[in-house]
Kinemage of the C-alpha trace (Angstrom):
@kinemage 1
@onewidth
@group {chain A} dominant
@subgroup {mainchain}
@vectorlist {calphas} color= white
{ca unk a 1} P 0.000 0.000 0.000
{ca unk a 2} L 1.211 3.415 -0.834
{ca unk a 3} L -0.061 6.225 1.709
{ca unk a 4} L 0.611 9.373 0.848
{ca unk a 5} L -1.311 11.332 3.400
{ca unk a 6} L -4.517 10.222 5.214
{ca unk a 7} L -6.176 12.083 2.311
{ca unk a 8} L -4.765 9.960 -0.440
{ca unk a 9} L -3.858 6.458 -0.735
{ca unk a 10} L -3.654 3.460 -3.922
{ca unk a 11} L -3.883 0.094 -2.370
{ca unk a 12} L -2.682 -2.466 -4.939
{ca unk a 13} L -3.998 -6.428 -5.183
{ca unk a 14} L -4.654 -6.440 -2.276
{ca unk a 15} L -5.425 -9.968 -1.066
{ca unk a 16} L -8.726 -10.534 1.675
{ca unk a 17} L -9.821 -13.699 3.168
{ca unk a 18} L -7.203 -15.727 3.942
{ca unk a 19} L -3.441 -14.991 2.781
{ca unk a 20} L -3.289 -18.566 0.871
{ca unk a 21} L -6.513 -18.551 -0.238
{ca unk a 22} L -8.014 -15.384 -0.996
{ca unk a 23} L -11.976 -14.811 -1.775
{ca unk a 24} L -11.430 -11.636 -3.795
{ca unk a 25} L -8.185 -9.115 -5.178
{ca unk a 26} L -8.780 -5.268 -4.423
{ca unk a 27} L -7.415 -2.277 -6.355
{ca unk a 28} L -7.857 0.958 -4.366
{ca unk a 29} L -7.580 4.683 -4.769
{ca unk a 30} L -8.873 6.676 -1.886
{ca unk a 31} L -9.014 10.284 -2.278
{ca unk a 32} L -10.936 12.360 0.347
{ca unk a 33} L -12.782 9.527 1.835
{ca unk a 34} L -14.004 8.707 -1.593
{ca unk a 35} L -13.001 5.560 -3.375
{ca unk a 36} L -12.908 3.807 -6.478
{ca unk a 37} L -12.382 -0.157 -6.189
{ca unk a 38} L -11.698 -2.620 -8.759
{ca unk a 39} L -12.593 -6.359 -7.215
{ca unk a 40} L -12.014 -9.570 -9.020
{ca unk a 41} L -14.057 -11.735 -7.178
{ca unk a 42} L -12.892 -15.275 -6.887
{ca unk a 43} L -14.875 -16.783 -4.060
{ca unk a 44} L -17.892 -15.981 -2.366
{ca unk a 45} L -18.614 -13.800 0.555
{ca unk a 46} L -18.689 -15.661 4.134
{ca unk a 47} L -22.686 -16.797 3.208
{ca unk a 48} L -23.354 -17.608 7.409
{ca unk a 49} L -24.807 -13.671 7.520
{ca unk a 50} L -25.677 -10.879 6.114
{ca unk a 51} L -23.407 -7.895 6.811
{ca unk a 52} L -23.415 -4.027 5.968
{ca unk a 53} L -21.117 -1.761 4.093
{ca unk a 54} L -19.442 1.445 5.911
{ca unk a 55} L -20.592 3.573 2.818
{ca unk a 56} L -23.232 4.059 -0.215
{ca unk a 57} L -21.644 2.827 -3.145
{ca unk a 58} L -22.356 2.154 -7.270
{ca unk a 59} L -20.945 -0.898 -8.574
{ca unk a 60} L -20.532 -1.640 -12.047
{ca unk a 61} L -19.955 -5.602 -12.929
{ca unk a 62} L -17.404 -5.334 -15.904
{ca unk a 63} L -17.109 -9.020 -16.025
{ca unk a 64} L -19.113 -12.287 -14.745
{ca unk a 65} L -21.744 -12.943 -12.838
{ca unk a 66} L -22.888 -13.332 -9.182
{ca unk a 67} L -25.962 -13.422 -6.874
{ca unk a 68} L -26.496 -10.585 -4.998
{ca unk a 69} L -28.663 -12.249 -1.740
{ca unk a 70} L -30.691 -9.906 0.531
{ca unk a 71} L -32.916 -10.448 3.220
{ca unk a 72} L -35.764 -9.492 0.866
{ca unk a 73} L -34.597 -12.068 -1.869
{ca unk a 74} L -31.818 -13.441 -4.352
{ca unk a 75} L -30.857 -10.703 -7.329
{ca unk a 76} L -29.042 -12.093 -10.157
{ca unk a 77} L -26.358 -9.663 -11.502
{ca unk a 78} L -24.800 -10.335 -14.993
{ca unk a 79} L -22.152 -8.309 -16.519
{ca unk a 80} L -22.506 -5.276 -18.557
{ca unk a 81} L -24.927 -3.778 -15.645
{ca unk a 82} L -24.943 -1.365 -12.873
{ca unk a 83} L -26.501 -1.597 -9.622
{ca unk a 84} L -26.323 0.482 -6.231
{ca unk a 85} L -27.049 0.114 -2.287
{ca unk a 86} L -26.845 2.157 0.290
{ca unk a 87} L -24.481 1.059 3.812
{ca unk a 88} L -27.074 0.079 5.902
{ca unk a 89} L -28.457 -2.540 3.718
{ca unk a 90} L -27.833 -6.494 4.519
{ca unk a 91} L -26.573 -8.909 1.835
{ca unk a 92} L -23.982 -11.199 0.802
{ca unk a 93} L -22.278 -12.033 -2.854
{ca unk a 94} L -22.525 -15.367 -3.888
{ca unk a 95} L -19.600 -15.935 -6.791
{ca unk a 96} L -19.768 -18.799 -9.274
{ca unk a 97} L -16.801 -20.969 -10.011
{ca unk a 98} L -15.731 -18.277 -12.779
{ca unk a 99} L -15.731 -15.445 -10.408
{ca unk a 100} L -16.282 -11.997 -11.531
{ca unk a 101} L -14.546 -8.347 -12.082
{ca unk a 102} L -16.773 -5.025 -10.748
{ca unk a 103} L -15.600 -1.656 -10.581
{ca unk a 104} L -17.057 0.551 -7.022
{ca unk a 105} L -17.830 3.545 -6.554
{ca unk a 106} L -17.786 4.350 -3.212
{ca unk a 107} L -19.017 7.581 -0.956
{ca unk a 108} L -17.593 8.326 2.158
{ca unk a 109} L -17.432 6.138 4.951
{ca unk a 110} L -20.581 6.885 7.297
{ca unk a 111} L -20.823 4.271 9.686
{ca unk a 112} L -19.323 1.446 10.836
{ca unk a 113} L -19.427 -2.267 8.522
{ca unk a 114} L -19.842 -5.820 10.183
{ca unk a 115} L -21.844 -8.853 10.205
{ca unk a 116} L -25.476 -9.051 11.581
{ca unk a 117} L -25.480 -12.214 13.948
{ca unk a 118} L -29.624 -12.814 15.315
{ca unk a 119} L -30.064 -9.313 14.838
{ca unk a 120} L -26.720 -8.320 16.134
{ca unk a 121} L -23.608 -6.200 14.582
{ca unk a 122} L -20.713 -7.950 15.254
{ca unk a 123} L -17.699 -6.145 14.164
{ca unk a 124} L -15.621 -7.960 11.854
{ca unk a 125} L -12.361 -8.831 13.983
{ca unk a 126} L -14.936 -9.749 16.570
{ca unk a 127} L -16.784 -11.970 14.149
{ca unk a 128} L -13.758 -13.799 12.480
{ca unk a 129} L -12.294 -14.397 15.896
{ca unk a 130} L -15.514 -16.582 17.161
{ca unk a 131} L -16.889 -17.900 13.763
{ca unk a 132} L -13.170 -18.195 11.736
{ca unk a 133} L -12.570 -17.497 8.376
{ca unk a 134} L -13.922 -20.093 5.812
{ca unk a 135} L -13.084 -19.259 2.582
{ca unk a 136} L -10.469 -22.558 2.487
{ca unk a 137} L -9.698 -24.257 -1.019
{ca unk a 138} L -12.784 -25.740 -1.481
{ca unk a 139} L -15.412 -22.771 -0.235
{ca unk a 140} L -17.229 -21.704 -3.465
């Protein structure tokens, strides 16, 4: 990561999930608060719960498909198409074997992100510490 000042920073490839198996490849540049991310999905989010996003963001699928699953129902999300949500609302990404490439565009952050456990935000250190990571080799 190259940090320039807390106003400006380009993450590159970065790898999340775990460090010999990662779920998904970021590209980052952070200016203001604002972002713009480039994912390339290659597993699925952790599907046990929902969880929330720190900002309102736009996101663009340039390649691929996934479903987008919400407490209100299962959205299937093809590439070229666009598609936004606000923080607050709950979902997961569900990635086919293929995986897929979306571009973000992401407002500042206004709250704080983490995984809704019986109606509970559990932060996300919190959460990984009890429930583990489980994105492993075979986690689709």
């Amino acid at each position: 990561m190259k940090k320039f000042n807390t106003l400006f920073q380009i993450r590159w490839k970065e790898a999340l999930g775990d460090p010999n198996c990662p779920y998904l490849y970021r590209w980052m540049i952070i200016l203001f608060g604002f972002s713009i991310r480039l994912h390339h999905w290659i597993k699925s989010d952790d599907r046990r719960f929902f969880h929330d996003h720190s900002f309102n963001f736009i996101s663009i699928v340039l390649k691929g498909r996934y479903k987008n699953v919400t407490p209100e129902g299962i959205f299937n999300i093809k590439a070229p198409s666009i598609w936004q949500s606000t923080a607050t609302k709950k979902h997961y990404l569900d990635i086919p074997r293929e995986g897929a490439w979306t571009l973000l565009f992401c407002g500042r952050p206004c709250q704080k992100w983490g995984f809704f456990v019986n109606n509970h935000k559990w932060r996300p250190l919190r959460y990984f510490h009890k429930f583990g990571i489980i994105q492993n080799r075979d986690y689709q």
